[in-house]
C-alpha positions in Angstrom: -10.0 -10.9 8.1 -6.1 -9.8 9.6 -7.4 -8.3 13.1 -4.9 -5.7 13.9 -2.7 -5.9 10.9 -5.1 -4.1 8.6 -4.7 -1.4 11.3 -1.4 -0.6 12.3 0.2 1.7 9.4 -0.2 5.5 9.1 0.0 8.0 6.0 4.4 7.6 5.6 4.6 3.6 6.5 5.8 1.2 4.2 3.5 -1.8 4.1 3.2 -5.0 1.8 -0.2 -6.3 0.5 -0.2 -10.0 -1.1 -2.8 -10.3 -3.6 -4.8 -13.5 -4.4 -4.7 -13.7 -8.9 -5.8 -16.2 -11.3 -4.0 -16.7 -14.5 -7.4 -16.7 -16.6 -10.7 -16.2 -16.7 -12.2 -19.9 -15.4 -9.0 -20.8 -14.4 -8.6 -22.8 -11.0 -4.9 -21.9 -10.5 -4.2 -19.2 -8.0 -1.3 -17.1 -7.7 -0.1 -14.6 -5.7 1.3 -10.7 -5.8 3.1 -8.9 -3.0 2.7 -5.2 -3.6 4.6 -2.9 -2.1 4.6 0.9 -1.6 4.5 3.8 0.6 0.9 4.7 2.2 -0.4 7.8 1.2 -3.7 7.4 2.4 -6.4 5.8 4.1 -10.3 5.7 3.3 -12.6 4.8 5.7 -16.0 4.3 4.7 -17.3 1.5 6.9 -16.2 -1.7 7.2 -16.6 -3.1 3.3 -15.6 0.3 1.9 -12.0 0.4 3.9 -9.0 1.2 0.7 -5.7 2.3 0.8 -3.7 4.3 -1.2 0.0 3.2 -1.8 2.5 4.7 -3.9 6.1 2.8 -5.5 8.6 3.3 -7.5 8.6 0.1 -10.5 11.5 0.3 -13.2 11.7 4.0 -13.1 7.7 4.4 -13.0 6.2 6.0 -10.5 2.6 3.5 -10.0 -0.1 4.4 -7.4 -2.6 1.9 -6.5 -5.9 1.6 -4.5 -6.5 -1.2 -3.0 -9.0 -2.3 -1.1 -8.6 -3.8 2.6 -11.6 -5.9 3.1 -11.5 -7.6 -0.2 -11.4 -11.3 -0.9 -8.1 -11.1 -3.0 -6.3 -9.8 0.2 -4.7 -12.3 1.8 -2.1 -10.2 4.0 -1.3 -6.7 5.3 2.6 -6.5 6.4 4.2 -3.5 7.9 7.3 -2.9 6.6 8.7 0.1 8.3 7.3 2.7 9.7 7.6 6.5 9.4 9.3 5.5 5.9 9.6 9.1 4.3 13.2 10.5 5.1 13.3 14.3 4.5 14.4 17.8 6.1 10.7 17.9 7.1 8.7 15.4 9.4 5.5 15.4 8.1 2.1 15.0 10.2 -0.6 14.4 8.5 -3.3 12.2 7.7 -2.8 12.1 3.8 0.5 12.7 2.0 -0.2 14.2 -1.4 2.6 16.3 -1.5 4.8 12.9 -1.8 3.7 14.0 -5.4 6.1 16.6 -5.8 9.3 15.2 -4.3 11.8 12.9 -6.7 10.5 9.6 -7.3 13.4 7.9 -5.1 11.6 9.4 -1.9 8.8 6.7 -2.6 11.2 3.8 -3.9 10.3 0.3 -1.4 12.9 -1.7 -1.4 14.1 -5.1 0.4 
């Protein structure tokens, strides 16, 4: 569907997904919804079972999302910035759960 875009972004990158909606049930008007967050994770389990797992900061509310990549609501993966997570540590790893324990502005995307 993207090529190379749905593969270029680690655990720590900031990426932005846009989302296909409709406004109803039935409806034929289409919308759209950029999400934004901070990858903590990646699940690979073949090529229809590809997610993500992305994690943001909205109104003081920390909100952590699944998506998945091969889905016919996706319409874009967008790098933001990579190796996004600023701390005393650099972090190596493959899935960033301890992102859970730092302060919530660690996480915050912003443009």
């Amino acid at each position: 569907m993207f090529g190379e875009a749905a593969n270029d972004y680690a655990a720590g990158d900031a990426i932005e997904i846009v989302l296909t909606t409709h406004f109803s049930a039935g409806s034929l008007r289409e919308g759209e919804q950029k999400v934004r967050g901070v990858v903590l994770g990646r699940v690979n389990k073949g090529f229809g079972g590809t997610s993500v797992l992305i994690r943001d900061v909205i109104n003081g509310t920390v909100v952590e999302r699944q998506l998945p990549l091969h889905s016919p609501t996706v319409k874009s993966v967008k790098v933001l910035q990579k190796n996004f997570i600023r701390t005393k540590k650099k972090y190596r790893r493959a899935k960033l759960f301890h992102l859970r324990d730092l302060p919530d502005n660690v996480c915050r995307v912003t443009t």
